[in-house]
C-alpha positions in Angstrom: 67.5 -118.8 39.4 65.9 -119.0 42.6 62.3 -117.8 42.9 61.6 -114.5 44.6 60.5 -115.7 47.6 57.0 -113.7 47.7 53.3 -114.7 47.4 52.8 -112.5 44.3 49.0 -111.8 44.6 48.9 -111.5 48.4 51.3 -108.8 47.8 49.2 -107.4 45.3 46.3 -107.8 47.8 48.3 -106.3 50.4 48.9 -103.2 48.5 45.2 -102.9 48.5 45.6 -102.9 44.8 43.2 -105.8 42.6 44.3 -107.8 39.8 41.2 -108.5 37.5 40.8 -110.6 34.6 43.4 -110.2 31.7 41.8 -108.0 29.1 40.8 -109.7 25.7 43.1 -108.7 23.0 41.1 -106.3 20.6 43.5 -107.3 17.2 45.0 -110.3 16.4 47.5 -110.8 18.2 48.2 -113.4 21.6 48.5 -111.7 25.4 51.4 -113.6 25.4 54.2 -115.3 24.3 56.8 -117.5 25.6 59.6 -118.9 24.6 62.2 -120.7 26.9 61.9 -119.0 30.2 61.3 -115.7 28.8 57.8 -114.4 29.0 56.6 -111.7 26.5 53.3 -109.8 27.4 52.0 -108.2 24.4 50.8 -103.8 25.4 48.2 -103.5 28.1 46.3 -100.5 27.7 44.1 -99.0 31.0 41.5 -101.4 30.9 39.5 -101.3 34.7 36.3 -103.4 35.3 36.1 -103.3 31.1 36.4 -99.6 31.1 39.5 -97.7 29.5 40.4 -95.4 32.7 42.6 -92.7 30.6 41.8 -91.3 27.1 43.6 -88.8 25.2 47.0 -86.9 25.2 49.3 -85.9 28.3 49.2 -83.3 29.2 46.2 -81.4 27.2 43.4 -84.4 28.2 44.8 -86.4 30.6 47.1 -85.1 33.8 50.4 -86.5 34.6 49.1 -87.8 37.7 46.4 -89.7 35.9 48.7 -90.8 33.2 50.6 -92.5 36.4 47.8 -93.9 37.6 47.0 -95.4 34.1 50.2 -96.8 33.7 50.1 -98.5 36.9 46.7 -100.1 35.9 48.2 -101.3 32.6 51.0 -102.9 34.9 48.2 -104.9 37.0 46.8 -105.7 32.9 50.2 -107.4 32.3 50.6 -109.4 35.4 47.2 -110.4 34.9 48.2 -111.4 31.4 51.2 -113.0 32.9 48.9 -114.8 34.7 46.8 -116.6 32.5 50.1 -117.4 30.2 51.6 -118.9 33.6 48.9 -121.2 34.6 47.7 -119.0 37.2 51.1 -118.6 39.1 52.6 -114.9 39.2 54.8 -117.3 41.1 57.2 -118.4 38.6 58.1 -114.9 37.8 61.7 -114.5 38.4 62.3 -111.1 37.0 61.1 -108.3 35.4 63.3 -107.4 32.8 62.2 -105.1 30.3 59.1 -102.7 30.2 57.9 -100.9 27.1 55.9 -97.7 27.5 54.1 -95.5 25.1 52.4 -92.7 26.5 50.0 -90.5 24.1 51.5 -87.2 24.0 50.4 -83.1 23.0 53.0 -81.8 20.9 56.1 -80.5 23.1 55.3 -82.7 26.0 58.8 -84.5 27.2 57.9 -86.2 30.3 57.3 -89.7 29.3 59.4 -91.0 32.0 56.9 -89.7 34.6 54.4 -91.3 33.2 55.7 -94.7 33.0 56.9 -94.3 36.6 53.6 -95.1 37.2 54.4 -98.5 35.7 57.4 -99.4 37.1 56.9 -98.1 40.7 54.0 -100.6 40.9 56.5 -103.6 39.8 58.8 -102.6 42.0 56.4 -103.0 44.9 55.4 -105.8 44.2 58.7 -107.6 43.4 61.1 -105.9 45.3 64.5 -105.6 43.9 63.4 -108.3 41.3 61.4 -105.9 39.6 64.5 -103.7 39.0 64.4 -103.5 35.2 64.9 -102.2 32.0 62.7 -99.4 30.3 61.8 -97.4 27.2 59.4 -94.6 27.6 58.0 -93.7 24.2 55.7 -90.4 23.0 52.8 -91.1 20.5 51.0 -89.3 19.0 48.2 -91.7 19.5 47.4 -95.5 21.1 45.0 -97.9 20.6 41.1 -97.4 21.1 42.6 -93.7 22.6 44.5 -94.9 25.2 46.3 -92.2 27.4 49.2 -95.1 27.8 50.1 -98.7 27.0 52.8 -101.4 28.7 54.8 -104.1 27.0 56.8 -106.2 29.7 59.3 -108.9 29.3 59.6 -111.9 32.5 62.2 -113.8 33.0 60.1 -116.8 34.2 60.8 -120.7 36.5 61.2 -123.6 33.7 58.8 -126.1 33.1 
């Protein structure tokens, strides 16, 4: 498949957005996993700077708006994690195929797919139609260290 023809970080940049460091995984598991030219990046929660941004359920702690914003930081979180697995080049990224996203719900709330808007809007920009994909948007009742939302991505990457 040919490669998407854009400078993944200066698009990033470009959106005035920043792509830090991958955070460390806090269980035992990898960031990452790949096998052929699939890539599998293991849930980002809102890590920012080494602070979680969102805490707590959507609605009753956390807005909807906030929850977006979260869920677009987890999205940076997975291309940084993307990163590190890739040898430092977001470049070999083909696709996105397949995003996972858990959002911490109060009892009654339906709006998941708002939430992980967030998410996908933010791949979209920066791949263009390439990061068209495929999505689940999941209530919890609760995430990791309290998370307000988490990400799960598949790539469909260059070969070796």
């Amino acid at each position: 498949m040919p490669s998407t023809g854009i400078d993944v970080e200066a698009r990033i940049a470009g959106l005035g957005l920043t792509l830090g460091q991958a955070p460390r995984p806090v269980a035992s598991y990898v960031p990452a996993v790949r096998v052929g030219t699939l890539l599998f990046i293991s849930g980002q929660i809102p890590f920012r700077e080494g602070r979680l941004i969102a805490q707590g359920a959507v609605p009753t702690d956390v807005s909807i708006e906030s929850a977006k914003e979260a869920a677009a930081q987890c999205a940076l979180n997975v291309l940084a994690a993307a990163r590190d697995a890739l040898a430092g080049d977001l470049n070999r990224i083909r696709r996105v195929v397949r995003l996972g996203v858990f959002v911490c719900s109060a009892p009654g709330f339906t709006d998941q797919p708002a939430v992980a808007n967030g998410a996908s809007d933010l791949l979209v920009r920066v791949f263009g139609d390439t990061g068209r994909h495929a999505r689940a948007a999941v209530g919890s009742v609760a995430l990791p260290l309290g998370a307000t939302v988490e990400v799960e991505a598949l790539f469909e990457v260059a070969p070796d």
